[in-house]
C-alpha positions as a printed NumPy array, in Angstrom:
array([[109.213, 109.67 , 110.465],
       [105.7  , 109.417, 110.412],
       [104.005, 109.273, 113.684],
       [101.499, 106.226, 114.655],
       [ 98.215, 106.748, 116.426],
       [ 98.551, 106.037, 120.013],
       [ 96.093, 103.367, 121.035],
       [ 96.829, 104.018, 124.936],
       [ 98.354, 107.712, 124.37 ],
       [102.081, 106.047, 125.672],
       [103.907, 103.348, 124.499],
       [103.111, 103.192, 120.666],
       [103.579, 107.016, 120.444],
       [107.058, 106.905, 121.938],
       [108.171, 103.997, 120.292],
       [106.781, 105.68 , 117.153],
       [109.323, 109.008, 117.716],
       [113.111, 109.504, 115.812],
       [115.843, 108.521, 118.062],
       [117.28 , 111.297, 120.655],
       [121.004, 110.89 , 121.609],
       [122.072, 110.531, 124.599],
       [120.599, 109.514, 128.455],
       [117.481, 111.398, 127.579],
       [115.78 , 109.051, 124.92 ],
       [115.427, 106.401, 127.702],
       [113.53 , 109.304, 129.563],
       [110.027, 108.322, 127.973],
       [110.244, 104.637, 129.361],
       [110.622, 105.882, 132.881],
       [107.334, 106.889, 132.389],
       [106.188, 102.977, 132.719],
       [105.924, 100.658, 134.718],
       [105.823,  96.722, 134.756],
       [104.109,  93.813, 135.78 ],
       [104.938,  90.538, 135.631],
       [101.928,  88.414, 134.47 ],
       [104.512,  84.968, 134.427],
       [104.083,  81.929, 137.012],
       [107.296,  80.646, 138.417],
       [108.189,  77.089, 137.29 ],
       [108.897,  74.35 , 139.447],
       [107.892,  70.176, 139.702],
       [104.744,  71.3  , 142.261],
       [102.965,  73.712, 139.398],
       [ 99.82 ,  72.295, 137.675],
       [100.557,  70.835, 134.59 ],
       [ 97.713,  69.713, 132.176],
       [ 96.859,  66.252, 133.023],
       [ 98.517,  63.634, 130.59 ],
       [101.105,  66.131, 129.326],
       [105.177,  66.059, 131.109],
       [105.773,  67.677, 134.552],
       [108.493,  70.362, 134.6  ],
       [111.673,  68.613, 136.195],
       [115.03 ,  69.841, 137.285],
       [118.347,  67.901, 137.325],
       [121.742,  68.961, 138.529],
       [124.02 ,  69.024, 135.741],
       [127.189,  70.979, 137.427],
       [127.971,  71.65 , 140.986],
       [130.178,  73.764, 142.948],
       [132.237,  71.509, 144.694],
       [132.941,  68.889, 141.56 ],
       [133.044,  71.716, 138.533],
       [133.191,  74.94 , 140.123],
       [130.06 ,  76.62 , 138.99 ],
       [126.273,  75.409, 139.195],
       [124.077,  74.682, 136.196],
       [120.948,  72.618, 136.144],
       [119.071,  71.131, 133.038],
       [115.216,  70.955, 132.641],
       [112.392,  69.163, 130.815],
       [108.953,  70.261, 130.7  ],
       [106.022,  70.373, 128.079],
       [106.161,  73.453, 125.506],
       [102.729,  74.397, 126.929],
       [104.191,  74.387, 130.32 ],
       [103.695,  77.188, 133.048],
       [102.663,  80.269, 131.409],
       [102.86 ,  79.857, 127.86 ],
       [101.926,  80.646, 124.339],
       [100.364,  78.125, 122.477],
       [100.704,  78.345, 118.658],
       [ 98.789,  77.368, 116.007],
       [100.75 ,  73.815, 115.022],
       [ 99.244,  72.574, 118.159],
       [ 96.141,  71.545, 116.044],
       [ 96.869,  71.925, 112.478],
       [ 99.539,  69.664, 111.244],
       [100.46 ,  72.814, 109.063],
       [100.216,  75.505, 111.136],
       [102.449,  78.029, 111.742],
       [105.164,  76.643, 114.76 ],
       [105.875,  79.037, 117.891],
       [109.416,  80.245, 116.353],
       [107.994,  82.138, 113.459],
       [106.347,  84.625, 115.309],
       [107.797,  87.906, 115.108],
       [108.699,  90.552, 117.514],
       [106.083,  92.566, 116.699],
       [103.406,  90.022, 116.449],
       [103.978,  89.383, 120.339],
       [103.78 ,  93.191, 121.634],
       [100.234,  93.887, 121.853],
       [ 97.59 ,  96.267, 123.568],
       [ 95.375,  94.473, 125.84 ],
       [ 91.976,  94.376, 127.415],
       [ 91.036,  92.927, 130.227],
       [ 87.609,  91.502, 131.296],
       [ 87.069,  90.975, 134.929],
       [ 84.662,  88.06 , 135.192],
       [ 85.853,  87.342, 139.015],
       [ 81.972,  88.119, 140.754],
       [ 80.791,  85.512, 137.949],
       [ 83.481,  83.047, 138.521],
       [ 82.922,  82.706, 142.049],
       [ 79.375,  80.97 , 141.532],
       [ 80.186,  79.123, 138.611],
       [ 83.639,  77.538, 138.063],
       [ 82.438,  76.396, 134.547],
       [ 81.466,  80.006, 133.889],
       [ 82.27 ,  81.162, 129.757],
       [ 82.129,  83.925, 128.965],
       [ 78.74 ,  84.92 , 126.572],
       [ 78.364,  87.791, 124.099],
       [ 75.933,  89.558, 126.317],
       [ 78.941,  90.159, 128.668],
       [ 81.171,  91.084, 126.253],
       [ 78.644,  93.63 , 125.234],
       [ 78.433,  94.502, 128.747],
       [ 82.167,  95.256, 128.862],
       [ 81.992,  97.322, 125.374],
       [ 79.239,  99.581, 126.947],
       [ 81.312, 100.431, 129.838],
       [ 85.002, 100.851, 128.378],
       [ 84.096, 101.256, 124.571],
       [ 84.761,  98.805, 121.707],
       [ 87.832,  96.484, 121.101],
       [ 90.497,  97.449, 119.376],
       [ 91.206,  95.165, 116.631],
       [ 94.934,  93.401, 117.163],
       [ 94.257,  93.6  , 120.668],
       [ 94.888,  90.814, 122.807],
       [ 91.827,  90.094, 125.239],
       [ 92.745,  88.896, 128.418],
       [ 90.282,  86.741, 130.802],
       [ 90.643,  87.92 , 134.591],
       [ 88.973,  85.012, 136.52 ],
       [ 90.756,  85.158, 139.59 ],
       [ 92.139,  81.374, 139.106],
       [ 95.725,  83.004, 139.289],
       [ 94.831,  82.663, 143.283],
       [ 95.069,  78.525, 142.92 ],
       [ 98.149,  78.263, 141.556],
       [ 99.726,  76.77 , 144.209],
       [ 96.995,  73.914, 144.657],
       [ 97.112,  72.398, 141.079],
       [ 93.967,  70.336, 142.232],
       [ 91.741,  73.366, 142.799],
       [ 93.847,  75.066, 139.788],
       [ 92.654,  72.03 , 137.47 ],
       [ 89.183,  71.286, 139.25 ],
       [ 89.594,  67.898, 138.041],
       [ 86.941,  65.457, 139.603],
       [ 86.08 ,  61.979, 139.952],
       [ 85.559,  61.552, 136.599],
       [ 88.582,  63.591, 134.983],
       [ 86.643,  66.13 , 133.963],
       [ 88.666,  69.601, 134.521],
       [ 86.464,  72.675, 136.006],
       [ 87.564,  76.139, 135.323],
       [ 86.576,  79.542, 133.805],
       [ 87.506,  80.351, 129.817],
       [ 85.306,  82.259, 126.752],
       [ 82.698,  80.793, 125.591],
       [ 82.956,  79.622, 121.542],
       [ 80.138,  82.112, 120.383],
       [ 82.268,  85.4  , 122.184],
       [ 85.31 ,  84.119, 121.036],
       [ 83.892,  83.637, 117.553],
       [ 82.773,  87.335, 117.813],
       [ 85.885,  88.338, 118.854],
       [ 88.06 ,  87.117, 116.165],
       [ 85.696,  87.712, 113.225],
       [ 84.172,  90.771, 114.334],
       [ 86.862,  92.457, 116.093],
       [ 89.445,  91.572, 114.686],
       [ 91.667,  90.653, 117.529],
       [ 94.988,  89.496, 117.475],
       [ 94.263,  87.012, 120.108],
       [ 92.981,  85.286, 123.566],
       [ 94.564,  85.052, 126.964],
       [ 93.789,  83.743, 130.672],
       [ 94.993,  83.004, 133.78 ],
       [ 93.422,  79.606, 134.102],
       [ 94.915,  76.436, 132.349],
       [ 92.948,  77.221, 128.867],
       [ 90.932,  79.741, 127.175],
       [ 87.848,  77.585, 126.642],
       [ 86.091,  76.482, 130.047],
       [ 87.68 ,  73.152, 131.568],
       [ 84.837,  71.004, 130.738],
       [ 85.155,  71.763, 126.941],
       [ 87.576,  68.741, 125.962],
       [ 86.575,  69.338, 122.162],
       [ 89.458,  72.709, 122.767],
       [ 87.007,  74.18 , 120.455],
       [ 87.924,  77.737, 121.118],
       [ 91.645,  77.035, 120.605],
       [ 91.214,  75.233, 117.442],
       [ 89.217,  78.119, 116.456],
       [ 91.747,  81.153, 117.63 ],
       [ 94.589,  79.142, 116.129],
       [ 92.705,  78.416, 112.462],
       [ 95.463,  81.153, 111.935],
       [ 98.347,  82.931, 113.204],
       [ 96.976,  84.284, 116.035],
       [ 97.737,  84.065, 119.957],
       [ 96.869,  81.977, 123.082],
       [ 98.018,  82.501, 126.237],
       [ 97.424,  80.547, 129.047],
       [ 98.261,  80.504, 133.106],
       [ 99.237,  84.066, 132.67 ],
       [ 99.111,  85.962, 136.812],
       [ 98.73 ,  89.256, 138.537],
       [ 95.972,  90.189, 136.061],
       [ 94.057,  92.208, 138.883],
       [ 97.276,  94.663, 138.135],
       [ 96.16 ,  95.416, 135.145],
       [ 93.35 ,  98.021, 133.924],
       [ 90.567,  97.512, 131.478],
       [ 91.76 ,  99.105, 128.662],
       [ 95.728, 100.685, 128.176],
       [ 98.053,  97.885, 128.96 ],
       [100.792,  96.629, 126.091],
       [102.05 ,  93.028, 126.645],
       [104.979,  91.439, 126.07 ],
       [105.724,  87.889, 125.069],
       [108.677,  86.405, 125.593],
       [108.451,  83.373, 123.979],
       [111.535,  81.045, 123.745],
       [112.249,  80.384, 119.559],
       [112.01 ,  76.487, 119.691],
       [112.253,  75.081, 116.657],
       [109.438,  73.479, 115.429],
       [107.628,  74.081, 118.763],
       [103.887,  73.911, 119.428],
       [104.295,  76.541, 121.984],
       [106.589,  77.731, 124.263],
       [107.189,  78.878, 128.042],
       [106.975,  82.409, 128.087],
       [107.953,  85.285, 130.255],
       [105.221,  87.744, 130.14 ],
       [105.311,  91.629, 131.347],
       [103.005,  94.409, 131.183],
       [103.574,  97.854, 130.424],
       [101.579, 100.525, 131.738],
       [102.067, 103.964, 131.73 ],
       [102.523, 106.197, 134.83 ],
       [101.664, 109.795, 135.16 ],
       [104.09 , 112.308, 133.832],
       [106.617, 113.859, 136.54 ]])
């Protein structure tokens, strides 16, 4: 079996070697270790304004059935989620056709928390992305680039997570159109994520860096968490996406891989 260049020197070269037999071939893996970049859901998380709240109902209780079991309704783009491209494009591709291997991805990350601090409406430019490229090197194409704002920290305050004001105009961080143009058609990159509510800045109702990510199968993720976990450059992510049929997007449980240092 031919071996596959290791973009973080871990995960793609193990998963790239023959099958051992035996307890020993899960020995590689314990070299990793995991984060969980998923929100919990419940009724009191932010939900974008206009869309359905997440809601639980009892369905089977102890005392009446003998076991519990609860039903639940929520948008597609609900809590963390991946938004795919038939959310704009009456014939785009719909959240079940993604593959396996289309949502496991090496990631960047782009700490823009000192920026975001003064400027809730900050978006991200091409001079920053520079920036980042002169300090940890070019981006990989099919690499997911993740947004670190901090706004993971307001979860729990969907009116500060939001910034919604008087008006209904939403305030928070997300790339600006001419990096994420930059990104896509000069680097190639499989797709955009952030731990705010979208990837273009709140006050951008036009979407227009969604609409532009999703022109084709690519990926958005949105209210991802626990990004300060994660280095610059060597994280894979995982998507766990939920196959709805004909879905727009879907919840997702999403975990980190990172590797740890050889024992």
């Amino acid at each position: 079996m031919q071996q596959r260049i290791s973009y973080t020197g871990g995960v793609e070269k193990i998963v790239a070697q023959p099958q051992q037999e035996g307890p020993e071939q899960f020995g590689a893996f314990n070299r990793f270790r995991t984060v969980d970049l998923s929100h919990h859901l419940s009724p009191h998380a932010p939900h974008w304004p206009g869309d359905p709240p997440t809601e639980f109902k009892p369905w089977s209780e102890f005392e009446r059935d003998g076991y519990y079991l609860r039903r639940f309704s929520m948008s597609e783009h609900g809590g963390t989620h991946l938004t795919a491209p038939a959310s704009y494009y009456p014939d785009g591709r719909t959240v079940e056709q993604y593959t396996a291997a289309e949502l496991f991805k090496p990631a960047v990350v782009i700490d823009v928390r000192d920026r975001c601090r003064s400027d809730q409406d900050y978006a991200l430019t091409v001079e920053a992305l520079a920036q980042w490229e002169s300090r940890h090197g070019k981006i990989p194409p099919d690499s997911l680039v993740l947004l670190h704002s901090g706004w993971h920290q307001h979860w729990n305050d969907p009116d500060a997570y939001l910034g919604t004001d008087a008006d209904g105009t939403l305030h928070f961080p997300g790339f600006g159109l001419d990096a994420a143009t930059l990104l896509i058609s000069e680097r190639g990159v499989a797709g955009l994520g952030t731990d705010t509510a979208g990837v273009e800045p709140g006050i951008d109702s036009s979407l227009a860096v969604s609409r532009l990510v999703l022109s084709r199968p690519r990926i958005v993720l949105e209210n991802l968490a626990n990004l300060h976990q994660l280095p610059p450059v060597g994280a894979w992510v995982l998507i766990g996406a939920l196959k709805l049929a004909g879905g727009s997007g879907s919840p997702a449980a999403v975990t980190a891989l990172l590797a740890t240092a050889k024992t």
